[in-house]
N, C-alpha and C positions, 0 to 999 in steps of 0.2 A: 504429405503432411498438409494440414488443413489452414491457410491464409487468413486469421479468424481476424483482422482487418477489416474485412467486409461485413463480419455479426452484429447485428443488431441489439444493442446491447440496451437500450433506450427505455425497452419494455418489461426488461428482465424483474427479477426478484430484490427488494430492498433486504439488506445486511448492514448491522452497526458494528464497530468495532468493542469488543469486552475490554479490552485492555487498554492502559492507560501508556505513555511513552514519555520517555525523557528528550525534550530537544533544546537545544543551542543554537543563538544564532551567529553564523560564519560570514564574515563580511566580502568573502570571494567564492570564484564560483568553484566547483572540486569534481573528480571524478571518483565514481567508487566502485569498487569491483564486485560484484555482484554476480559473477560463474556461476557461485555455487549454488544459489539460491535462483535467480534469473536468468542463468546462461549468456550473460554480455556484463557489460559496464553501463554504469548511469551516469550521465553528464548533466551536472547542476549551477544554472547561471550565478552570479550574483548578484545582491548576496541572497544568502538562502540558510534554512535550517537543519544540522547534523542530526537525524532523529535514531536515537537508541532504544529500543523494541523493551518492553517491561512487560512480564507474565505472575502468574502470581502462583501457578505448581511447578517452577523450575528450582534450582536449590542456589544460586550463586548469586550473593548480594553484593552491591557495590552502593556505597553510601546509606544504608538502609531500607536501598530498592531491588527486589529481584532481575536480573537483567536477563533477558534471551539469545542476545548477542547480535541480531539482527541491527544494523546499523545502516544509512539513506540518508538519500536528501530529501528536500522538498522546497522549492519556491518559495519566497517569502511572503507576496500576497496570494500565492495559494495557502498557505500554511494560518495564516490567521484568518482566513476565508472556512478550513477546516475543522480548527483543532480550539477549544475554549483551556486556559487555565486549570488547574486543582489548586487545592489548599496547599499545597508539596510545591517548594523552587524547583523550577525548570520543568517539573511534570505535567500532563497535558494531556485531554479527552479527545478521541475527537468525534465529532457531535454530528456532525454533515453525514449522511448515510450512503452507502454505496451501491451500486444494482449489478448484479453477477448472474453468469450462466457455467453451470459445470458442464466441461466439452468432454465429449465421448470420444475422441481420437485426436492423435498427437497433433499438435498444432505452432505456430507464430505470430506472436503479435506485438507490434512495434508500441513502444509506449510512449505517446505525445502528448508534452501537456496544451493547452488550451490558445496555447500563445505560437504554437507549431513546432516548437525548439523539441527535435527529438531526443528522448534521454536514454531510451534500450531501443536499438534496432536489432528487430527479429527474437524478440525473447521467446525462449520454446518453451512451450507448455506439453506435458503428458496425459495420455487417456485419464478421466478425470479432474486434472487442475481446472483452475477458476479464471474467466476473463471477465475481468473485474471493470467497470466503466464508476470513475469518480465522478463525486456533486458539477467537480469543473470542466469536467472531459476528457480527465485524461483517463487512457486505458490502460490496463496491467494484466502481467497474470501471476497469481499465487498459487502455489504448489497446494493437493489439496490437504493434505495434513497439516500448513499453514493456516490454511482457508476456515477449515473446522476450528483449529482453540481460538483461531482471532476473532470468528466472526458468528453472531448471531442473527435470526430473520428479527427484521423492525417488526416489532406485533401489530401493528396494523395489518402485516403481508401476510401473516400467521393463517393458513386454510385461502388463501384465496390463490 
């Protein structure tokens, strides 16, 4: 299995996120289990922001919003470093773009944010997911059927 740890992620392709997300901010810090989607748990200092994943062809509304079910954390001066407000309470863009490479064989990659606090040790990715490198540094990886409805090329990147 491939230690995508070492990938150069710096160069890759810019992607923005289509969807918009509900988050709250939580004044302590939370673990969240994240197997099924990441393959480990994510450990989030505090305080920091619970974010609830929003799609807009799923069918199940909660307050007026479609939800995904997808639910995280995120640091709190990462989180306003990322994500700008909408007209909608508590809902949120976010705006900072991210640089991805789709990995051709199974792989792991620890996800650290910028501050070195690890949050997924070892998350496995499969032939095709995404490792994903944030505006702030930190790396991830999303599954690629995640990767596709969330994420679009920034058009500038569009043919180059």
């Amino acid at each position: 299995m491939l230690d995508a740890n070492s990938l150069d992620l710096s160069g890759a392709p810019e992607y923005r996120k289509k969807a918009t997300v509900l988050a709250f901010r939580q004044e302590t810090g939370a673990t969240y289990d994240k197997t099924d989607s990441w393959g480990t748990v994510q450990e989030i200092p505090d305080p920091h922001y619970l974010i609830v994943g929003t799609v807009q062809w799923q069918s199940r509304y909660v307050g007026g919003r479609i939800i995904d079910g997808d639910v995280y954390g995120c640091a709190e001066k990462e989180f306003h470093e990322l994500y700008e407000p909408t007209e909608n309470e508590n809902e949120y863009r976010k705006v900072a773009p991210v640089r991805a490479l789709q990995v051709k064989e199974p792989f792991t990659l620890d996800t650290t944010t910028r501050d070195g606090n690890v949050e997924v040790r070892g998350a496995k990715g499969e032939e095709g997911d995404w490792a994903v490198l944030q505006p702030g540094g930190e790396r991830q990886v999303i599954k690629a059927a995640t990767f596709d409805e969330l994420y679009e090329p920034v058009p500038e990147a569009v043919g180059t």
